[in-house]
C-alpha positions in Angstrom: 0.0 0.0 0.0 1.4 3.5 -0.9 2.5 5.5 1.4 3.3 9.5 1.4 6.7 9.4 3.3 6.7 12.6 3.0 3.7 13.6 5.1 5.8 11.5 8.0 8.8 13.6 7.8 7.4 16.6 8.0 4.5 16.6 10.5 3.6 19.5 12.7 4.3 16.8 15.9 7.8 15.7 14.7 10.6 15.4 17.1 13.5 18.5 16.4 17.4 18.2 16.5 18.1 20.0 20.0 22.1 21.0 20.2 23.9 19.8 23.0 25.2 21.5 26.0 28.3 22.7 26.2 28.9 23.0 22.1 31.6 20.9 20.4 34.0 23.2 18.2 31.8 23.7 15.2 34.8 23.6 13.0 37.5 20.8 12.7 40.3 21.5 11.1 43.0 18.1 10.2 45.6 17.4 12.8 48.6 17.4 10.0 47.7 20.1 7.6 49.8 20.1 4.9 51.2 23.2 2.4 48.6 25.0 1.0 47.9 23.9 -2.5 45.0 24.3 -5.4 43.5 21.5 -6.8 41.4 22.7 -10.2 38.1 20.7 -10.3 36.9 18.5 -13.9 34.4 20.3 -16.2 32.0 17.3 -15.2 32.8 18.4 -11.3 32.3 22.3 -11.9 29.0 21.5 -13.3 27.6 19.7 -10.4 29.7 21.4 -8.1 26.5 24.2 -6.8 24.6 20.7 -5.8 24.3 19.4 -2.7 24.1 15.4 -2.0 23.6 14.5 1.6 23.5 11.0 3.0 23.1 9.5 6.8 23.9 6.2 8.8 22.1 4.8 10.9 23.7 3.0 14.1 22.3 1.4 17.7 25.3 1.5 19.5 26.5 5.5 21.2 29.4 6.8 20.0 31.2 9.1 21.9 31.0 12.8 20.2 34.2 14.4 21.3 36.1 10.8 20.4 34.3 10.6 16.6 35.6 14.7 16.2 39.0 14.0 17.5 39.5 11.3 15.0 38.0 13.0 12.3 40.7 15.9 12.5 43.0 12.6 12.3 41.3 11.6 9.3 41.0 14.7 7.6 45.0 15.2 7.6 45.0 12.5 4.7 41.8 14.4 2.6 42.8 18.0 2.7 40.2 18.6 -0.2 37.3 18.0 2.7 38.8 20.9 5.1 39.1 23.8 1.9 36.8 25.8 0.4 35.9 26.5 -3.3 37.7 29.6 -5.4 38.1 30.6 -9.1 41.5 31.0 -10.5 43.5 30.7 -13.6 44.8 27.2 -14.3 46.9 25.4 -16.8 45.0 22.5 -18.2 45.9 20.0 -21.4 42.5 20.2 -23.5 44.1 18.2 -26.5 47.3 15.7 -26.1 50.7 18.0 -25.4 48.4 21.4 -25.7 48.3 22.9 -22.7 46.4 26.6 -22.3 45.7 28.8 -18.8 41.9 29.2 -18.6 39.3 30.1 -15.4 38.6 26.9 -13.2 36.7 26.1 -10.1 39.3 24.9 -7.7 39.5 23.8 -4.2 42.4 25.9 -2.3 43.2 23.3 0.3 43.4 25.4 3.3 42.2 23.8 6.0 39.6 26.2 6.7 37.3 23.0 8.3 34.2 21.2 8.3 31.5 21.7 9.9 30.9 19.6 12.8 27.7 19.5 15.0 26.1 17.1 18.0 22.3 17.2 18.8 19.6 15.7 20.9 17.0 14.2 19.1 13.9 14.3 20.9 12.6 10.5 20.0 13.9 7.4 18.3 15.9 7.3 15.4 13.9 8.6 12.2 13.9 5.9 9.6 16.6 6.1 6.7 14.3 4.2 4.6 12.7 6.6 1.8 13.7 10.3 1.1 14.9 12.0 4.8 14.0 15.5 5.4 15.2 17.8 7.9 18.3 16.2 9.6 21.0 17.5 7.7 23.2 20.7 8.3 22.9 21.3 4.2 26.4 21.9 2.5 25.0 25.0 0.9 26.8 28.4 0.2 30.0 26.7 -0.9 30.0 29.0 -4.2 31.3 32.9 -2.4 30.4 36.1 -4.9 33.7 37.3 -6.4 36.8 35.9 -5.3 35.8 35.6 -1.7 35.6 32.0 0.0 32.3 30.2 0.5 31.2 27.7 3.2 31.9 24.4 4.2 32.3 22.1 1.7 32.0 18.9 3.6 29.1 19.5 6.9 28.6 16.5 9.5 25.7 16.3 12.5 25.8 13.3 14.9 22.4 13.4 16.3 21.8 11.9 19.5 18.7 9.4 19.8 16.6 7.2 22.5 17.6 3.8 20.7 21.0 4.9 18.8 22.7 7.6 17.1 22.2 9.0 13.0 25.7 10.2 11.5 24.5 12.9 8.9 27.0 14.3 6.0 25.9 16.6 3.2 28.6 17.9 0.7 29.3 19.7 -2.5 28.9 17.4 -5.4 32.0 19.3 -6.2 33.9 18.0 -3.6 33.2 13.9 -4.3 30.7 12.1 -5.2 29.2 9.0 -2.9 32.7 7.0 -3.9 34.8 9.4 -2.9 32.9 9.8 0.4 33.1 6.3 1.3 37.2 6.7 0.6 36.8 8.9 3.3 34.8 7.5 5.9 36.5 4.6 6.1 39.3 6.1 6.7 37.6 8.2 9.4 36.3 4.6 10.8 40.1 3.3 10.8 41.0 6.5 13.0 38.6 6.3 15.2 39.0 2.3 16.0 43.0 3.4 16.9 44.0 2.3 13.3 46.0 3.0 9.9 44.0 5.0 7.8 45.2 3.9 4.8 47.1 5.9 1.8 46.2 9.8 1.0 43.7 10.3 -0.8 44.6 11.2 -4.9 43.9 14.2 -5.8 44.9 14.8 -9.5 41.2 15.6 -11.2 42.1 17.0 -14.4 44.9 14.1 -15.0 42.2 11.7 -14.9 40.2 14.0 -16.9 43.1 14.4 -19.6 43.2 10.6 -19.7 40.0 10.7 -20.4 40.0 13.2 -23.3 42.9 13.1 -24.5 43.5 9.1 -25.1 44.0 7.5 -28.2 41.6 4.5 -27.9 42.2 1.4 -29.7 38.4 1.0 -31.5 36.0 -1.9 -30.7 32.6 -2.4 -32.6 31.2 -3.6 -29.3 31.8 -0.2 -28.1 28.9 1.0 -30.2 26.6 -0.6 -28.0 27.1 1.5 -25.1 26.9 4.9 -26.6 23.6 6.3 -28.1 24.2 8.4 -31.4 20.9 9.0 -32.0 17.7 9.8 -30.6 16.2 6.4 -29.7 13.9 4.6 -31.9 11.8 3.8 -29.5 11.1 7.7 -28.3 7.8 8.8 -28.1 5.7 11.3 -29.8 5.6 14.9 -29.2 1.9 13.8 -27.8 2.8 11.2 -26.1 5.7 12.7 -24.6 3.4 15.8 -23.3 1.2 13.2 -22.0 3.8 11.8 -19.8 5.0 15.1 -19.0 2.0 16.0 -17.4 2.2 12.9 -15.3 3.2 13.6 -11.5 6.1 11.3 -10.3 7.1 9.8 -7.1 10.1 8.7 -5.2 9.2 4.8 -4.4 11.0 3.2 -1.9 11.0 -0.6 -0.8 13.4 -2.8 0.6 14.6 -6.4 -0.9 15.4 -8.8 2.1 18.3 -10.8 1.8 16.3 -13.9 1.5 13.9 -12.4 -1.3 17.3 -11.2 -3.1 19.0 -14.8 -2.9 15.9 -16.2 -4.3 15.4 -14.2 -7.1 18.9 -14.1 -8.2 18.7 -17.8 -8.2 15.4 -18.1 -10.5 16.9 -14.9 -13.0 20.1 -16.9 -13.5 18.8 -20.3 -13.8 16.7 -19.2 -16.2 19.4 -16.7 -18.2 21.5 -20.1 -18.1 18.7 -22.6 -19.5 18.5 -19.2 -22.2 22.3 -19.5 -22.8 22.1 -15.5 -21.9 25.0 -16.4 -18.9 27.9 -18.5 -18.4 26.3 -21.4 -15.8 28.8 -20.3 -13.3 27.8 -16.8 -13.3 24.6 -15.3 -10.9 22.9 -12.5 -11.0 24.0 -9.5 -8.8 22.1 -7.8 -6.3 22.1 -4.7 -8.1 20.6 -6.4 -11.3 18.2 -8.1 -9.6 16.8 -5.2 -7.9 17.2 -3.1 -11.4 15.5 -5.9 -12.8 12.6 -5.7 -10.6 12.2 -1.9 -11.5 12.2 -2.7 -15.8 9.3 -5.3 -14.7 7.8 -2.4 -13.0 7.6 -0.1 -16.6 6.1 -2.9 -18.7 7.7 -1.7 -21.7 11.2 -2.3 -23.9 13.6 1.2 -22.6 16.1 3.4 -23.5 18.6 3.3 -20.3 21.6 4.8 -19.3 23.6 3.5 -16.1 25.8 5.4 -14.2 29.6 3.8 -13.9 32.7 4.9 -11.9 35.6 4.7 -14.1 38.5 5.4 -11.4 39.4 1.5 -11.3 39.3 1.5 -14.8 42.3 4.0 -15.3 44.2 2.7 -12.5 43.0 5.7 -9.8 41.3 3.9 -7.1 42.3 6.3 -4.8 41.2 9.8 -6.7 39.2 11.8 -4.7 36.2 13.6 -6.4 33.4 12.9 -8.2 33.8 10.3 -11.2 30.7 9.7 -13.3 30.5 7.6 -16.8 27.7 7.0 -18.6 27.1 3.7 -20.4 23.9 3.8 -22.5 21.8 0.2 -23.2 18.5 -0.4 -24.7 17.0 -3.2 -22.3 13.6 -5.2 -23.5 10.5 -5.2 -21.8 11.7 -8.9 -20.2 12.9 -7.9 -16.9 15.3 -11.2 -16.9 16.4 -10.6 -20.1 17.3 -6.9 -19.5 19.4 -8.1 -16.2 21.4 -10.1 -18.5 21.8 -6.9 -21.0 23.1 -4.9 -18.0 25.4 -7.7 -17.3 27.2 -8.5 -19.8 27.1 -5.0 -22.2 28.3 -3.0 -18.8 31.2 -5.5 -18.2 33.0 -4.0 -21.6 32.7 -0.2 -20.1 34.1 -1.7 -16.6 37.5 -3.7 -18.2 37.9 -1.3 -21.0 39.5 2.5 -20.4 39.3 2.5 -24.1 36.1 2.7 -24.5 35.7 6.0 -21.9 38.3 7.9 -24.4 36.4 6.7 -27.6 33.1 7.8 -25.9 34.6 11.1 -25.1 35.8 11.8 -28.9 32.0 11.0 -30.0 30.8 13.8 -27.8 33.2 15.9 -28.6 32.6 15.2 -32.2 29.2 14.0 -32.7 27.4 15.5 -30.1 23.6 13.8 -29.7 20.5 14.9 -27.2 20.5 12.5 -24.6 18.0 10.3 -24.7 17.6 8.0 -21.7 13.8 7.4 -20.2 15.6 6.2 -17.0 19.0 6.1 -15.3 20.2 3.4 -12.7 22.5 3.3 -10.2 24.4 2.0 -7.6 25.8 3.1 -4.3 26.0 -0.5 -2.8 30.0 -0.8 -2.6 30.1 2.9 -2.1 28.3 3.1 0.7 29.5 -0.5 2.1 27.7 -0.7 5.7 30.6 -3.0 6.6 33.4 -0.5 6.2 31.3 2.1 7.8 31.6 0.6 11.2 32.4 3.3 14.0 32.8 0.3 17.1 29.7 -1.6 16.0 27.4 -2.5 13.2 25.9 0.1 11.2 21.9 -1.1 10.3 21.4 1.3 7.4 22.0 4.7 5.2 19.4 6.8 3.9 19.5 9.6 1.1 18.4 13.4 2.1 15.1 14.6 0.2 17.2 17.4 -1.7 19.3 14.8 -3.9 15.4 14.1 -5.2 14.7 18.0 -5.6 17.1 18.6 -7.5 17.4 16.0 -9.9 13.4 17.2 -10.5 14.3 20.3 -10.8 17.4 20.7 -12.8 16.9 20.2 -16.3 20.2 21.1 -17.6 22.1 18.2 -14.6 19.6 15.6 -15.9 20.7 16.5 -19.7 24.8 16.3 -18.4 23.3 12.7 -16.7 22.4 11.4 -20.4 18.3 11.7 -19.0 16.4 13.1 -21.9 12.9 10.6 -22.4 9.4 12.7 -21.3 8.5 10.4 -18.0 6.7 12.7 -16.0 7.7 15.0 -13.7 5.2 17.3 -13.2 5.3 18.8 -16.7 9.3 19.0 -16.8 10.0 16.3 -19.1 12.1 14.2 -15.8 13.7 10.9 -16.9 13.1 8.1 -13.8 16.3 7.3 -11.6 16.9 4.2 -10.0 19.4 4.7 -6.8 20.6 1.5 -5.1 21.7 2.2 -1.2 23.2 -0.7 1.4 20.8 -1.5 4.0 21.8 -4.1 6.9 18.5 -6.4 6.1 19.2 -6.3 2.0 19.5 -3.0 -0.3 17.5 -0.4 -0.1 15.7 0.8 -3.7 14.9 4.6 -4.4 13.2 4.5 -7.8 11.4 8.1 -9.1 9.2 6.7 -11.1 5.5 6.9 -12.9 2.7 6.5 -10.6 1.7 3.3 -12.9 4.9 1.8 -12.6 4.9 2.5 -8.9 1.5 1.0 -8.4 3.0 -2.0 -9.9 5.8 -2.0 -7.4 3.6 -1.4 -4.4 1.4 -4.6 -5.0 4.8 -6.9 -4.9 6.7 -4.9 -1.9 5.5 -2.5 0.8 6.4 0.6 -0.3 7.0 4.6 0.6 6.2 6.9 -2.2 7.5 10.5 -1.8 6.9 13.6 -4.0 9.2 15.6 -4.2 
C-alpha cells in the first residue's frame, strides 16, 4: 500500500534536533595540515559542483562525540580537499594531447579552513533512513562565495543523538566527491577512530584523470557501439505522447529487498538466463541487477537506459578523490530477466575497457547527440558498504536526504549532463526516472522516481513509501 513518506517527515508533531550543551568546536580543522595547494576541479565536477548530496547512517550502538571529532581531525589530515573551500583561478590545463592553455577553473584551495561539525539531541527514536529524509542534515550550501571571496563548508557532519541509537549525517558539495569518494573517506575516518592505519592519502589529480579521459588515443572496438547512443532512440515517443507523460506527476518509491527475497530471485533470474544460454552457468545475477530488474518489470515496456559507472578503477586511480561519473547507455527489453542479463554483460565492456571511456569522449566531442535516456540506474552499494562504515559496531542502514530528489526534479540542464532526456513525467518538466541503489543491513534499499503506474505495480509486490518531491 502506498504511502506518502513525506507527510511522516514533516508533520507538525515531529521530534527537532536540540544541540547539545556545552557545544563541540563547530569547526575541525585536520591534525597534520599540509602546504597550502589548489586542486582545479573537472568540467564534469564544476557542473555539479553548486549541488548538494547529503546522506546519513544509521547506528544502535553511542558513539562518543568528542572521540568521533577528535578522529576525524586525524582523518581529515589525509583528505585535505574535505577541510578547503571553493575559489576561481586561472589554471593550466591539457585540453588536447601535449596542448596545454591557462583558462578560469573552479578549484578547491586546500586550506584547512574546516568542516562543519555538530552534535544534537533528538527528541525521540531514530527517524527511519528508509525513503527520502528530510530535515536532519546541516545542508552543504553556500560553498559558491560572490567574487573571489571563499564560500562555506564544503563537507558538513551532525551526529544526532537518539533514544535507541545515534544518526551520523554528511551533506557535501557534489564538487567535492561524489558517494565514492565519500566512502574513501569515511573509512578512513572509521580506521582513526577504532586506533587504526587509515590507509594511503587520498589522490587528488582531477584534471589528470580527466586528460586521460579526453585526450586518449583509444584502440576501437565495434562492441563499443553498444554502449553509446548516437541517435535519438527509436523507441522515443511522440511529441503527444511525450506531453502526455509530462503531465504525469512522479514519485520517489522506496522498498526494501530482504536478503532472502534477493537470494531467491537471483537464483530463479540466473537459472533461467542459463537454461536461455544468456550467462555462463557459473555466473549469478547481482544484487544490483536483480533489484534493477525488478524496476524494468515495473515499466512494462522495452527502454532506453543509461547507467551510471565509476571509471577510477578502470584507469588505475582507485584512490582519486572527487566525483567520477561515466555514462554507459543500453537499450533493455521489456523482459525484466532478459534486461538483467543486457546490464550484465554489455556494462562488463565499459568496466574492463578505459578504451572505451576515451572513444566515448571523442564522439561527444565530435558528434554530439540529445540524450535520450527514459531512465537512469544506479548504484551506491559498494560505495556506501555498511561493513566498512563501522564506528565500534554495526551500522543497520543509510538513507538519502530529500534534496538529492529535488534537484534532480528540478534541474533540467544536470539531468541533460546525466544522459536523462525521455518525457516520464515530472510534473510537466519532461524528468527521466532514476533508479538509486543504497546498502541496507536487512538487504538493499531501492529509491526509484518513477510513474505513478509503474509505482503501483511496485507497491502490490513490496511495501512501499512513495514520496513527491
Amino acid at each position: 500500500m502506498m504511502e506518502d513518506a513525506c507527510a511522516k517527515e514533516n508533520g507538525k508533531d515531529a521530534a527537532r534536533p536540540v544541540p547539545i550543551q556545552p557545544p563541540l568546536p563547530s569547526l575541525v580543522c585536520a591534525t597534520c595540515a599540509g602546504q597550502k595547494m589548489l586542486v582545479p576541479l573537472s568540467m564534469s565536477e564544476q557542473s555539479d559542483s553548486d549541488a548538494t548530496l547529503d546522506i546519513a547512517f544509521s547506528w544502535e550502538h553511542t558513539v562518543d562525540a568528542e572521540a568521533l571529532m577528535n578522529s576525524l581531525a586525524k582523518a581529515l589530515s589525509h583528505f585535505p580537499c574535505c577541510t578547503g573551500r571553493f575559489v576561481r583561478r586561472q589554471v593550466f590545463v591539457e585540453p588536447a594531447a601535449g596542448v596545454k592553455v591557462k583558462q578560469p577553473r573552479l578549484c578547491i584551495l586546500c586550506n584547512n579552513a574546516g568542516v562543519s561539525f555538530s552534535h544534537s539531541r533528538y527528541d525521540g527514536k531514530r527517524p527511519s533512513v528508509l525513503g527520502p529524509i528530510t530535515g536532519l542534515f546541516d545542508r552543504a550550501v553556500g560553498t559558491l562565495a560572490k567574487a573571489d571571496a571563499k564560500g562555506g563548508p564544503l563537507l558538513r557532519v551532525k551526529l544526532l543523538e537518539c533514544e535507541d541509537g545515534q544518526i551520523l549525517a554528511l551533506s557535501f558539495s557534489q564538487g567535492l566527491a561524489d558517494v565514492e569518494g565519500i566512502g574513501f573517506f569515511l573509512q578512513a575516518w572509521c580506521h582513526t577512530f577504532r586506533g587504526e592505519e587509515p590507509g594511503p592519502s587520498s589522490l587528488d589529480a582531477r584534471v589528470v584523470l580527466e586528460g586521460a579521459v579526453n585526450n586518449g588515443f583509444p584502440k576501437l572496438d565495434s562492441s563499443f557501439t553498444y554502449l553509446h547512443r548516437r541517435e535519438l532512440a527509436t523507441r522515443a515517443a511522440t511529441a503527444k505522447a511525450a506531453a502526455a507523460a509530462a503531465a504525469e506527476r512522479l514519485g520517489v518509491t522506496t522498498f526494501l529487498l530482504d536478503w532472502d527475497e534477493l537470494r531467491m530471485l537471483a537464483d530463479d533470474f540466473s537459472q533461467k538466463l542459463r537454461g536461455r544460454r544468456l550467462i555462463y552457468d557459473s555466473e549469478t545475477l547481482s544484487h544490483a541487477e536483480v533489484a534493477f530488474a525488478l524496476v524494468v518489470e515495473s515499466l512494462g515496456k522495452a527502454v532506453s537506459a543509461s547507467v551510471w559507472l565509476d571509471y577510477r578503477v578502470t584507469f588505475g586511480f582507485d584512490r582519486l578523490f572527487g566525483h567520477v561519473r561515466g555514462i554507459a547507455d543500453v537499450d533493455l527489453p521489456a523482459d525484466h530477466v532478459q534486461a538483467a542479463a543486457v546490464i550484465r554483460k554489455k556494462l562488463q565492456i565499459a568496466k574492463d575497457s578505459p578504451d572505451f571511456w576515451c572513444w566515448k569522449a571523442q564522439q561527444c566531442k565530435t558528434c554530439p547527440v540529445e540524450p535520450s535516456a527514459e531512465i537512469i540506474f544506479s548504484s551506491w552499494l559498494e560505495a556506501a558498504d555498511l561493513r566498512k562504515v563501522n564506528f565500534g559496531g554495526l551500522t543497520t542502514g543509510s538513507g538519502l536526504g530529500s534534496g538529492f530528489w529535488q534537484w534532480w526534479t528540478s534541474n533540467p540542464e544536470a539531468r541533460r549532463r546525466a544522459g536523462g532526456g525521455g518525457a516520464v513525467g515530472g510534473n510537466g518538466k519532461g524528468c527521466p526516472s532514476l533508479v538509486v541503489l543504497l546498502p541496507h543491513a536487512d538487504g538493499v534499499q531501492v529509491q526509484a522516481l518513477l510513474s505513478q503506474a509503474a509505482a503501483s505495480k511496485l507497491c502490490a509486490k513490496h511495501n512501499c513509501l512513495v514520496y513527491y518531491p
